[in-house]
C-alpha angles and dihedrals in degrees: 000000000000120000089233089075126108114221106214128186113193119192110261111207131029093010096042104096102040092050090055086056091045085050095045090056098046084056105255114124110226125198130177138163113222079237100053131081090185111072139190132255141181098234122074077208100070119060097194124190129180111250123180100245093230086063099039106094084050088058101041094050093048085057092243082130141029102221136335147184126250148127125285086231090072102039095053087046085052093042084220118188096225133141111251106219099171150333130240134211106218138092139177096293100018150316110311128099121272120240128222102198146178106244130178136179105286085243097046114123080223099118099157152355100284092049081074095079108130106004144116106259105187115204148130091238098079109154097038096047088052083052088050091046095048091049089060094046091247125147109206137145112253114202124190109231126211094212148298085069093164097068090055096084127110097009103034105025134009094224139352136209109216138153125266136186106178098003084229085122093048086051099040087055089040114251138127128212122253091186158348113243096178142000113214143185146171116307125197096200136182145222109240100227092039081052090063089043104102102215101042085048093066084033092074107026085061095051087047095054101062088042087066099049094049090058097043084054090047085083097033140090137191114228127186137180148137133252135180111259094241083060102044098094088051092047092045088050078061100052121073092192129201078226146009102293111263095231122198138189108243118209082256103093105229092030133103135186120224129193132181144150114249130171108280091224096067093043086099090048101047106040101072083058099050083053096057087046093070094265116145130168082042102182126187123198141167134251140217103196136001103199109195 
């Protein structure tokens, strides 16, 4: 293989989907079969393989690969010597941080940490929930578990520590959380001897860049109208812009156009009031990437 190829391992599981879209809108064309591990991509650049994200720092730091996305969760159980490029704000249903919590039955007698002395805790987080149990001076068995951790306790472990995005499947097995061992997101980690490559450093750097600037784009919108001169300071007092507003001449004589990225979640709130500002034409689009 040349040596001006990327080796790139993407999570394969719970991450994998919403990575393909991240990468789609940063303008990178992702397929896979459900067979394949090997998948294809539209840059003779990028060699990309599927890596369950548990494994990925292990394989990044081995040099197996080059770089690789994961979560932060797993390269801090692994104690994995990477280098850290950046980190991105997504996860498997959106863009806030994973937990990795303590959880018991609702009508456990289990209240804290320290309640734990003594009993089973089931979890796929082995090595860094015996590190969160020894810094609270607490002796329990920590068992790894293969999966449906949720249904173990009460017969079959006393607690779990287990991830959670929106807490809707702790709730729906009934169980609360005691605590929250680790908040995680999205890693895009390197290899330490790839980092000091100077093509697959820019390499990534480039990659990571328009990652980025899918994600910062996920919550943002792009909005354009016009508005009579007489009305542009009113309209601009209604607009709190990403950026200063790009501002235009229209064929009307007394008119402008103004254009400018705002959070999608105030655009409701905000419209009306552009309206009344003397806006018209308001248009509202969405974006791929907003590269600062």
């Amino acid at each position: 293989m040349s040596k001006d190829i990327l080796k790139l391992g993407l999570p394969k599981g719970s991450l994998e989907e919403s990575t393909y879209r991240m990468f789609k809108k940063a303008g990178f064309q992702i397929t896979a079969s459900s067979r394949s591990y090997f998948p294809m991509v539209d840059d003779p650049q990028i060699s990309p393989m599927l890596i369950r994200a548990q494994e990925m720092a292990r394989y990044v730091e081995d040099g197996v690969l080059d770089a690789g996305l994961t979560g932060r969760d797993w390269v801090l159980e692994q104690g994995a010597k990477v280098v850290e490029v950046a980190e991105l704000r997504y996860a498997k249903a959106g863009l806030k941080p994973v937990r990795w919590v303590l959880a018991v039955p609702n009508d456990s007698k289990i209240q804290k940490v320290k309640d734990l002395e003594g009993k089973r805790i089931a979890t796929e987080l082995v090595g860094y929930t015996k590190k969160y149990l020894k810094q609270n001076g607490v002796n329990a068995t920590v068992e790894f578990s293969w999966g449906a951790t949720e249904v173990k306790p009460p017969l079959l472990a006393d607690a779990i520590v287990e991830l959670t995005e929106t807490g809707s499947s702790l709730h729906a097995n009934n169980l609360r959380v005691v605590d929250t061992l680790l908040e995680s997101n999205t890693l895009f980690i390197a290899n330490k001897q790839s980092w000091e490559d100077s093509f697959k450093r820019k390499k990534i750097e480039n990659i990571v860049m328009l990652l980025q600037g899918a994600i910062t784009a996920e919550e943002k919108v792009g909005l354009k109208m016009n508005v009579e001169s007489k009305n542009l300071k009113k309209l601009l007092n209604v607009l709190p812009a990403l950026q200063t507003p790009t501002l235009g001449s229209l064929s009307d004589a007394g008119w402008q156009s103004v254009e400018v990225i705002v959070d999608e979640k105030i655009v409701r709130d905000i419209v009306p009031q552009l309206k009344e500002a003397g806006a018209s034409g308001i248009v509202e689009y969405p974006l791929n990437k907003v590269i600062y």
